[in-house]
Backbone bond lengths (Angstrom), bond angles and torsions (degrees), N, CA, C in turn:
res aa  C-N    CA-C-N  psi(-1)  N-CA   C-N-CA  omega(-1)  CA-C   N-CA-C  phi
1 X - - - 1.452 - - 1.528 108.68 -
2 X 1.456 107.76 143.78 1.781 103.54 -174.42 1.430 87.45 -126.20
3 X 0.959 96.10 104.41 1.960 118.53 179.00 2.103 101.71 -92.61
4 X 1.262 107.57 153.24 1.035 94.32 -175.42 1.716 115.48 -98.89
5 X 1.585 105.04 178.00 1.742 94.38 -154.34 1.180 111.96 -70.48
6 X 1.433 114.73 -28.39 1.204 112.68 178.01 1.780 136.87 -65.42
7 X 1.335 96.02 -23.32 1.288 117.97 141.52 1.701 142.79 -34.22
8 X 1.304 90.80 -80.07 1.638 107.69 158.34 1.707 116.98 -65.81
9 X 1.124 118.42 -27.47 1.539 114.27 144.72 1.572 138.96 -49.05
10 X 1.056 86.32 -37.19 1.570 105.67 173.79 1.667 118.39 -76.64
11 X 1.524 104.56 -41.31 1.217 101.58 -165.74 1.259 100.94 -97.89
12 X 1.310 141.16 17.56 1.382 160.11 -155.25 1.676 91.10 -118.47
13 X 1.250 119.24 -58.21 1.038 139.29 -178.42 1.562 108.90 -49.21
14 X 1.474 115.59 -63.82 1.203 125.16 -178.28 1.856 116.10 -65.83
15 X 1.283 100.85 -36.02 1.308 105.44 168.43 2.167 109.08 -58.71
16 X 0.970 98.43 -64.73 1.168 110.62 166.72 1.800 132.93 -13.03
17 X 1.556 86.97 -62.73 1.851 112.75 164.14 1.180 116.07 -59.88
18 X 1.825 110.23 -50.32 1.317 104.44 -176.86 1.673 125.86 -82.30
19 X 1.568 104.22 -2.69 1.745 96.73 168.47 1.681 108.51 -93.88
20 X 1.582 106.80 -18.59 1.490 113.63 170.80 1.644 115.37 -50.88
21 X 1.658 99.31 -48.20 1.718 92.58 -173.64 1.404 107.27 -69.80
22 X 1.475 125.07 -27.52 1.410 107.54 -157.64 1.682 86.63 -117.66
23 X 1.154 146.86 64.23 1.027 167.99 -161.17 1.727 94.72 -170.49
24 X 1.344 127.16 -61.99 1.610 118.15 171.17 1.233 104.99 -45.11
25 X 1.612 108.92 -80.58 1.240 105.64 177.96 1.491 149.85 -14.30
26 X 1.482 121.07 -52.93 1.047 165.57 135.06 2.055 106.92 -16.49
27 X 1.075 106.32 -50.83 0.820 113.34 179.94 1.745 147.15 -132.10
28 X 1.499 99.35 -5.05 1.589 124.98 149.76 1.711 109.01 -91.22
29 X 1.119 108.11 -31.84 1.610 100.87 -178.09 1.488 104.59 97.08
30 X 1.187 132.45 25.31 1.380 117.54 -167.74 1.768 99.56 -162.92
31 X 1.142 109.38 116.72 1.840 105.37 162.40 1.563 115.51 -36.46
32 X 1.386 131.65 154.68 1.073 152.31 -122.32 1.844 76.10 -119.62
33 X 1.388 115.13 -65.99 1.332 113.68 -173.65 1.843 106.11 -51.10
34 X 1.090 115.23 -58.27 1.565 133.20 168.95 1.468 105.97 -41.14
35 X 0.717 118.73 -85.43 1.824 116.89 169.06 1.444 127.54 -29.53
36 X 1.038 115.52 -40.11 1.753 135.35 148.60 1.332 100.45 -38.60
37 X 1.099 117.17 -95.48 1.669 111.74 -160.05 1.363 119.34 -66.21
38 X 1.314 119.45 -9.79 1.752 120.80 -170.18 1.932 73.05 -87.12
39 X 0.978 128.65 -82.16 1.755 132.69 -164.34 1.577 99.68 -24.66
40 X 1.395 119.46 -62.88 1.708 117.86 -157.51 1.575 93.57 -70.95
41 X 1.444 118.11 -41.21 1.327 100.34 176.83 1.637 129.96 -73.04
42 X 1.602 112.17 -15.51 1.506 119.81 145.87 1.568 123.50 -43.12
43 X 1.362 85.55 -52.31 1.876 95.06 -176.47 1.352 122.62 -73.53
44 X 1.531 112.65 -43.97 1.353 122.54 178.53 1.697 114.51 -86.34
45 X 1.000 102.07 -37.21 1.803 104.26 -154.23 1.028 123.98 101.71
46 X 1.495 114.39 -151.78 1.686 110.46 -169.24 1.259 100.67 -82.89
47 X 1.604 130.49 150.08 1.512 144.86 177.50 1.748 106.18 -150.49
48 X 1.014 91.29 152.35 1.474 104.15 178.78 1.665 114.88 -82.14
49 X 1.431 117.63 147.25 1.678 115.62 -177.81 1.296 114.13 -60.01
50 X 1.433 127.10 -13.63 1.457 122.09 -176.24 1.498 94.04 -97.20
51 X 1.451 139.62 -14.94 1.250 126.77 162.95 1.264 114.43 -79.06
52 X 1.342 126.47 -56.00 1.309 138.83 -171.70 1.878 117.37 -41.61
53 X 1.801 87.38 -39.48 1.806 104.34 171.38 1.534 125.10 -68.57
54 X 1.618 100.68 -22.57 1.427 130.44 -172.61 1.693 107.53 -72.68
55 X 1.495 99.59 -61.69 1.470 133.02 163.40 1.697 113.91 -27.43
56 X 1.187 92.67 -73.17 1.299 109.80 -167.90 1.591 126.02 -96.65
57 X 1.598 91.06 0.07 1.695 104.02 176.05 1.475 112.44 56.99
58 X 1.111 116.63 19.07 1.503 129.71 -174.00 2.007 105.19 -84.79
59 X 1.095 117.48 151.99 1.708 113.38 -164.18 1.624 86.17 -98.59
60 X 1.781 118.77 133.98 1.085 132.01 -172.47 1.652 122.19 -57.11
61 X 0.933 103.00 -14.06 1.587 123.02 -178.83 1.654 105.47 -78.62
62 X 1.778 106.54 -71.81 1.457 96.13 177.56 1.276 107.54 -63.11
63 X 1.409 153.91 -24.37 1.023 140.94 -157.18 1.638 107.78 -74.54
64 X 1.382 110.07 -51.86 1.371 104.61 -175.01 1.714 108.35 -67.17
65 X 1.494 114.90 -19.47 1.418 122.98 178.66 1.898 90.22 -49.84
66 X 1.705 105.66 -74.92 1.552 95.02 -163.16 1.239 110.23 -65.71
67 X 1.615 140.14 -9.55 1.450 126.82 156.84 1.300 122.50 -37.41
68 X 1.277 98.02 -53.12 1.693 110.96 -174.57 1.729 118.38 -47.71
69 X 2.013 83.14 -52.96 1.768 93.26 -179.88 1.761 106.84 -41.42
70 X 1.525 87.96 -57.12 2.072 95.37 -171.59 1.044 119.50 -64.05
71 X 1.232 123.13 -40.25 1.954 129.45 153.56 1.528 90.18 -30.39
72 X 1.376 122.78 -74.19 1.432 111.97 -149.86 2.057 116.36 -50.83
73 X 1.508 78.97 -41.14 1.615 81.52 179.96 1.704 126.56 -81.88
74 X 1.099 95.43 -3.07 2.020 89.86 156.34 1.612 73.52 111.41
75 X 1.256 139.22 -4.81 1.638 113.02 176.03 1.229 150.72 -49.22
76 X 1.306 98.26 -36.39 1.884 135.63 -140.97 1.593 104.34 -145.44
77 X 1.048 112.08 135.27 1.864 103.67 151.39 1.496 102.36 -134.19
78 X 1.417 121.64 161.74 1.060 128.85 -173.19 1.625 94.82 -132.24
79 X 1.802 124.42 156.25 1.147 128.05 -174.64 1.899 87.62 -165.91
80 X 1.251 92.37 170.90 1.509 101.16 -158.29 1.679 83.99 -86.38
81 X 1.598 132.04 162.78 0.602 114.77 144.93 1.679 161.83 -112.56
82 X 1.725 141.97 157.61 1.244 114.95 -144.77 1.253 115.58 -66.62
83 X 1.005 145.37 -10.89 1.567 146.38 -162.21 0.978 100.10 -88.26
84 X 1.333 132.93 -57.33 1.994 147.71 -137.59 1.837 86.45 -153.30
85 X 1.788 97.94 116.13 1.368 93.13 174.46 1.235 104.16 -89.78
86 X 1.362 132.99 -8.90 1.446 148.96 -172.97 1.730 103.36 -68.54
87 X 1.433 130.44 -26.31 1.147 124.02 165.95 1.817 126.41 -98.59
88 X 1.319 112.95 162.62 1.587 99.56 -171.16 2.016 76.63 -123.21
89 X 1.467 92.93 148.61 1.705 108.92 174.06 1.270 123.57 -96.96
90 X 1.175 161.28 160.08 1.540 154.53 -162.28 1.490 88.17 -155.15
91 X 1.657 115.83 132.07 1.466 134.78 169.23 1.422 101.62 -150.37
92 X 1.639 96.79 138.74 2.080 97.97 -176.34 2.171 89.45 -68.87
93 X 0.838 87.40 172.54 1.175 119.53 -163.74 1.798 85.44 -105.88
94 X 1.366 117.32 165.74 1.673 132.23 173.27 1.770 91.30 -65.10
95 X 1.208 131.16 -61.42 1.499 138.40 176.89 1.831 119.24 -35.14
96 X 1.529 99.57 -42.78 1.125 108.59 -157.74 1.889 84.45 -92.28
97 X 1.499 120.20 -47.75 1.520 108.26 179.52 1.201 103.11 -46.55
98 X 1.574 136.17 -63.28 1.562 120.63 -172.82 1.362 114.16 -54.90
99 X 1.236 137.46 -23.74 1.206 134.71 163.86 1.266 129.98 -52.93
100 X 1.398 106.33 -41.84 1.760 113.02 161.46 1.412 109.54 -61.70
101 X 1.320 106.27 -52.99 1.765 95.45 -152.36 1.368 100.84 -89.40
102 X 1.322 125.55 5.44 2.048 117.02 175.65 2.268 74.06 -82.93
103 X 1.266 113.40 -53.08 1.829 104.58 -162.11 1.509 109.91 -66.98
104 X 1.484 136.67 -9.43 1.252 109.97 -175.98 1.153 103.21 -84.31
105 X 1.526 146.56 -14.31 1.589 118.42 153.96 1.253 131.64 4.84
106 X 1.775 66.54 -86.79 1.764 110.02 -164.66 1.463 127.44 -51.89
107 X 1.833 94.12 -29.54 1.642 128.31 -174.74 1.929 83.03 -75.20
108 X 1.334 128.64 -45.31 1.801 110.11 -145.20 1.586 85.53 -106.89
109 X 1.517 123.04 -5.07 1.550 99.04 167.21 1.668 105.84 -94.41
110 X 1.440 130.19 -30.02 1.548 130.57 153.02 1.484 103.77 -23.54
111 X 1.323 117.93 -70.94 1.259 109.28 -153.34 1.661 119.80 -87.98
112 X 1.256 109.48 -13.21 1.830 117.68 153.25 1.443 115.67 -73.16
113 X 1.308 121.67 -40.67 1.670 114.70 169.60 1.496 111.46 -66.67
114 X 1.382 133.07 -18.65 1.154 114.91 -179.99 1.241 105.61 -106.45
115 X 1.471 129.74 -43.57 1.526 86.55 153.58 0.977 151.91 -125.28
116 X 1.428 109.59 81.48 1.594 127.51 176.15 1.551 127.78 -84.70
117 X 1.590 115.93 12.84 0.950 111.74 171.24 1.602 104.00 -109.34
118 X 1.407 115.80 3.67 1.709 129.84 143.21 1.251 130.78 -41.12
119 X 1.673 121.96 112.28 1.579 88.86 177.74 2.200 96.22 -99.75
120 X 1.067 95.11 -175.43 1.708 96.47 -178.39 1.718 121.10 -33.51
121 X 1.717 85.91 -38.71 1.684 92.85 -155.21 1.589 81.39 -88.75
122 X 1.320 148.06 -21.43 1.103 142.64 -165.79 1.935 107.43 -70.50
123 X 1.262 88.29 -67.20 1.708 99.68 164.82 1.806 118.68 -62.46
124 X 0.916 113.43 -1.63 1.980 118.49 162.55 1.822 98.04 -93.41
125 X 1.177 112.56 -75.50 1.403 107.18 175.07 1.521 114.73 -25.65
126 X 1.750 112.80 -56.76 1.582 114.10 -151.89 1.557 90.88 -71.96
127 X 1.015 118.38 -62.11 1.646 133.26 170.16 1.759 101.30 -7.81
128 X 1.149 93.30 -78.95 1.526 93.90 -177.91 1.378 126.85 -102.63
129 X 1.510 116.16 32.77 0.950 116.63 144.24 2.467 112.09 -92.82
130 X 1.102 77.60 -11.83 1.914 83.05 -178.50 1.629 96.57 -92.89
131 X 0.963 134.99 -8.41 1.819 134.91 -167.93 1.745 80.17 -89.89
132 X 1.351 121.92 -71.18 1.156 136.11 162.44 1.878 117.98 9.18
133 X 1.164 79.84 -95.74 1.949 110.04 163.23 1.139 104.97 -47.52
134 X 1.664 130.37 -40.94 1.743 111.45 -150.61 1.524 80.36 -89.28
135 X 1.371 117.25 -31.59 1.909 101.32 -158.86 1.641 79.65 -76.89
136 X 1.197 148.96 -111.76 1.792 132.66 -172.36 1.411 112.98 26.85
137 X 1.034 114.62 -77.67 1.645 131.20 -141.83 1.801 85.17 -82.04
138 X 1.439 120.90 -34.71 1.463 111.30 170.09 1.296 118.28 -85.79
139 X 1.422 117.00 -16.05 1.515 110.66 156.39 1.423 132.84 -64.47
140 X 1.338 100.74 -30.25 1.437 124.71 179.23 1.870 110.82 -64.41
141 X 1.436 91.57 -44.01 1.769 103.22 -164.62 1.666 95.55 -82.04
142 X 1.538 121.89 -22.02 1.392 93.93 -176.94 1.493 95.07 -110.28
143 X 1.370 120.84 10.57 1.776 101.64 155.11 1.548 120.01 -74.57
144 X 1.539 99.89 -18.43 1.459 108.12 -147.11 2.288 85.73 -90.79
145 X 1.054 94.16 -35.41 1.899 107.61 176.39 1.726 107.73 -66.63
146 X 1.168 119.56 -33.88 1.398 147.13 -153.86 1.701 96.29 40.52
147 X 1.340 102.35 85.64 1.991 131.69 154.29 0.743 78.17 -151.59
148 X 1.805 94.42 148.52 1.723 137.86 162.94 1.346 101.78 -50.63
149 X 1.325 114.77 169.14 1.427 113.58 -175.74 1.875 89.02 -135.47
């Protein structure tokens, strides 16, 4: 079959993502979605779930799903918050900070072993050849929704 390139680009692509997440996984110890929100809330602090979803472009449903997971494990606590009782807040917990900082190692030697067969100009090119694609593929999704993108 002679499929076209753009095609096999794509699905190259998708293959790609999916040995990336479980390749993270695999080796930070933590889902890719999960790792997301414990990091921004390292970086940022406490934020609310309608920011955090905003943040992280994550769909509000799974998001509070993996809250829950990290709630369960002593990471995270969530409390309504005082201004707007209409929002709930997410802050790592003392448990959940040691949890980040024993994994960002593991997170900055992951991401030098994989790509080290990159040279500088390789990862500037790839970089923006994927900035490229992501603004597309979101032009595409909010023509296809009809919202601006």
């Amino acid at each position: 079959m002679n499929e076209l390139p753009q095609l096999q680009v794509m699905q190259q692509l998708g293959r790609t993502y999916r040995v990336l997440l479980s390749s993270f996984e695999a080796n930070i110890g933590h889902s890719m979605p999960r790792w997301r929100i414990l990091l921004h809330l390292h970086q940022f602090g406490e934020a609310s779930q309608k920011k955090l979803a905003l943040a992280l472009r994550i769909d509000p449903a799974a998001l509070t799903r993996q809250i829950k997971a990290i709630e369960a494990k002593g990471w995270v606590e969530r409390h309504t918050d005082v201004t707007d009782n209409r929002l709930t807040n997410v802050a790592l917990t003392t448990k959940g900070k040691e949890v980040v900082q024993r994994t960002m190692p593991r997170r900055t030697e992951f991401i030098e072993k994989a790509l080290s067969d990159l040279s500088p100009q390789d990862m500037k090119d790839l970089g923006r050849m994927l900035a490229v694609l992501e603004r597309r593929l979101r032009e595409e999704a909010a023509k296809a929704s009809g919202v601006d993108s």
